[in-house]
C-alpha positions in Angstrom: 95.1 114.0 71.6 94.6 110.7 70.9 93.5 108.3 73.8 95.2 104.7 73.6 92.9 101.7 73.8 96.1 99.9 75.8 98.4 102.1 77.8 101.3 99.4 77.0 104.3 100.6 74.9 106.5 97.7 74.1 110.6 98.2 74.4 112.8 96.0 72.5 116.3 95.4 72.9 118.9 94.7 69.6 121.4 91.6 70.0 124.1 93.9 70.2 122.7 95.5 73.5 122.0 91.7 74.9 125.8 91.0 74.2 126.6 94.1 76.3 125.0 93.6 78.7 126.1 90.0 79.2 129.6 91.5 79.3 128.8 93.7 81.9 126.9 91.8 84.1 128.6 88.3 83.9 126.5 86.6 87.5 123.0 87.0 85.4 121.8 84.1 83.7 119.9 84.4 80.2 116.5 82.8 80.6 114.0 81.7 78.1 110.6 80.5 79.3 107.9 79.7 76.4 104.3 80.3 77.1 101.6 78.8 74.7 103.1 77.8 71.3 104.1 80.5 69.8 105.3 82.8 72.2 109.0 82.8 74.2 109.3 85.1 77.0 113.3 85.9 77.6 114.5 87.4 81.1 117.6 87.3 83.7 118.0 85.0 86.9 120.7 86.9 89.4 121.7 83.5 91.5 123.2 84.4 94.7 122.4 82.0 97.3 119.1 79.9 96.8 119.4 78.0 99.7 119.7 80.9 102.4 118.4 83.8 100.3 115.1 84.9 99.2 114.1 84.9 95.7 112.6 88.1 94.1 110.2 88.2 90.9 110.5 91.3 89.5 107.5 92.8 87.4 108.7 96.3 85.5 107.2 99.6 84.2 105.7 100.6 81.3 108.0 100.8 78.4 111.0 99.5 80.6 113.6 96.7 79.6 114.1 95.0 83.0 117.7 94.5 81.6 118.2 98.2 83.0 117.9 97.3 86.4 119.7 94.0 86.5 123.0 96.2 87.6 121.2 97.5 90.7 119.4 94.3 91.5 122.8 92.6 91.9 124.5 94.8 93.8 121.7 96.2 96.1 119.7 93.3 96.8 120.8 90.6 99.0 118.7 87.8 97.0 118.0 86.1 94.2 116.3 87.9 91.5 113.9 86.7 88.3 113.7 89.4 85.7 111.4 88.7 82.5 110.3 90.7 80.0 106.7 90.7 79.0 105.4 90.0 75.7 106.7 92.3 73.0 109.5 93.5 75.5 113.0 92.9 75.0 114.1 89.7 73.2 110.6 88.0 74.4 108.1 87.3 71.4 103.9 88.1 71.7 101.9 91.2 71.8 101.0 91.8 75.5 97.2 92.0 77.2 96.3 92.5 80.6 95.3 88.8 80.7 98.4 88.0 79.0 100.8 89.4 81.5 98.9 88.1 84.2 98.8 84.9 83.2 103.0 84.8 81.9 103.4 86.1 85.7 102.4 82.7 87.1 103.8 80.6 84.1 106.9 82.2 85.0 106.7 81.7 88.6 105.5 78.1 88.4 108.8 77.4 85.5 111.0 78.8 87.7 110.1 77.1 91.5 110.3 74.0 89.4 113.7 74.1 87.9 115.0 75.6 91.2 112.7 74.0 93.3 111.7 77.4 95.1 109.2 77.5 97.9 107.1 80.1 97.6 107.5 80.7 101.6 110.7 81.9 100.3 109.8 83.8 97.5 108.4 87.8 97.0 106.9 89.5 93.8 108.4 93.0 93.2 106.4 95.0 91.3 107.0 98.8 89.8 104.2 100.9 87.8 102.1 98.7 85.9 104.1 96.0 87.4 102.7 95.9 90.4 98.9 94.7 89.1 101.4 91.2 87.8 103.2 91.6 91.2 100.3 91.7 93.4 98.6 89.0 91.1 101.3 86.7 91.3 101.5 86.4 95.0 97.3 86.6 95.5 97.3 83.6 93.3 100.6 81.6 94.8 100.7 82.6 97.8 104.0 84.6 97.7 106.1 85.4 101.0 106.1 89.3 100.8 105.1 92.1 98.0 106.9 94.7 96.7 105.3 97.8 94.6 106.9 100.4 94.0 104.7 103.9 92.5 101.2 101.2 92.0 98.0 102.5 91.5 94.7 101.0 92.4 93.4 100.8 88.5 94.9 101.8 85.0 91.2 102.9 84.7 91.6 105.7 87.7 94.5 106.9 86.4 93.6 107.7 83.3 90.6 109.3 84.7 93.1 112.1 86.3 94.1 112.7 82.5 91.1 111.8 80.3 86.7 112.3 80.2 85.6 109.4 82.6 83.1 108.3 80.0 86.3 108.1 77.2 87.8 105.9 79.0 85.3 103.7 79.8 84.6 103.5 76.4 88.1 102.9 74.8 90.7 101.5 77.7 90.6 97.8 77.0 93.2 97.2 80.1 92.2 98.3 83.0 94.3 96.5 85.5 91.7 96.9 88.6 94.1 95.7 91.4 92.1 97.5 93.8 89.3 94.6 92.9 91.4 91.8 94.8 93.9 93.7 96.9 91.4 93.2 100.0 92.5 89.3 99.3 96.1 89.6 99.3 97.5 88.7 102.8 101.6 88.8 102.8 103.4 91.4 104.1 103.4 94.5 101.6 105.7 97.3 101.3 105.1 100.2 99.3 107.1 102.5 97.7 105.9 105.9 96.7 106.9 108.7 95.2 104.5 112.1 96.8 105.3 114.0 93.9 105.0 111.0 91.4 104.4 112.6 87.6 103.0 109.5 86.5 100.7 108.0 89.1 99.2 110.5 91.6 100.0 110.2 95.6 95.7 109.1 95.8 95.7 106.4 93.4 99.0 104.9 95.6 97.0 105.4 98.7 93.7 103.5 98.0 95.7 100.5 96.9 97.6 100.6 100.1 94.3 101.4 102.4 93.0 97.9 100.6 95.5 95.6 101.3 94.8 93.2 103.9 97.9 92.0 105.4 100.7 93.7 107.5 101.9 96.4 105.7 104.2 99.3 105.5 104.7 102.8 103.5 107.9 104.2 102.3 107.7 107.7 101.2 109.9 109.9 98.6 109.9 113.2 97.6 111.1 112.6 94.3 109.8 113.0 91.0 108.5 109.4 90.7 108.9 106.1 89.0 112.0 106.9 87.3 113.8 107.1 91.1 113.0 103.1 91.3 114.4 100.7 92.4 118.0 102.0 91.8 118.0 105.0 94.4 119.8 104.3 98.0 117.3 105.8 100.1 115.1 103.2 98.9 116.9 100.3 98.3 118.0 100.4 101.6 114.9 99.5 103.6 114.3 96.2 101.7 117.0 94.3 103.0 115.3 93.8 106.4 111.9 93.8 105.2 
């Protein structure tokens, strides 16, 4: 079996599939925001209301278009929605890092409250999987409203522990994506999503994230198989309109 050195696996979408899902999904808006010189990072905006509604930066999974969910985000959410692909993903240009993505999570937040002049009392970071270390970054370092993860983990480095030798992945995993390091700093309102049965990321990896966060927080359970139930199941897409 070969061991990655980056547990990132790119998904790209044709023009063909961008056409159809323009079709089908008229209210989202094509965005492109360029970070650095070479690189152009292409997403959605869902507009609903940004005067009386919240807006929502969404962070996806490995190997997931956020196009996919841009159906569910519209109807289910009552918000305003940011959708980017990372580097590599999608229509967006780059080859993605840890630093990368972390970085492209607060160019994107910082190009979007300026062209819709977003407060970020009014904003929330949504993340799902790997997602949620951008997520969780993003509204440490801006100060975010509320966070959303759905399935985290505390470290790409403890998960792959469950699967590899300790002192493998030590020596090959490049990014690690340690959000248990700074979640003790992250004070908005949190709610977490979790799968028990998650095939992906174990129920303990969830929990040590969640036991780290500082601010008011709250735990919604499933009993599902895992990440691939988020965000577009009812039972969980309910509870986020009050929260």
């Amino acid at each position: 079996m070969c061991f990655p050195e980056t547990a990132l696996f790119p998904v790209k979408t044709t023009p063909e599939q961008l056409a159809q899902i323009t079709a089908r999904i008229p209210e989202a808006e094509a965005i492109q925001i360029a970070v650095g010189k070479n690189t152009v990072l292409h997403g959605w905006l869902v507009k609903k209301d940004l005067v009386h509604l919240p807006t929502v930066f969404y962070f996806g999974g490995n190997a997931e278009e956020v196009s996919v969910n841009l159906r569910d985000f519209s109807v289910r959410l009552n918000a305003n929605v940011v959708l980017v692909n990372y580097r590599g993903y999608g229509r967006s240009s780059g080859s993605p890092t840890e630093d990368r993505l972390k970085s492209d999570a607060l160019a994107i937040y910082d190009e979007m409250a300026d062209r819709l002049d977003l407060d970020s009392a009014d904003c929330a970071a949504w993340g799902r999987s790997l997602g949620s270390s951008m997520a969780a970054w993003l509204a440490l370092e801006r100060g975010l409203d509320k966070l959303i993860l759905t399935c985290p983990f505390d470290s790409i480095q403890a998960v792959a522990g469950a699967y590899y030798p300790s002192w493998l992945v030590n020596l090959v995993l490049e990014d690690r994506h340690r959000t248990i390091d700074f979640a003790h700093r992250i004070i908005c309102p949190a709610l977490i999503l979790v799968a028990l049965d998650d095939e992906v990321i174990p129920y303990r990896h969830t929990h040590r994230l969640y036991e780290r966060l500082a601010g008011p927080k709250n735990w919604c359970r499933s009993t599902g198989p895992g990440i691939t139930q988020f965000p577009g199941s009812k039972p969980i897409s309910m509870p986020l309109m009050p929260f």
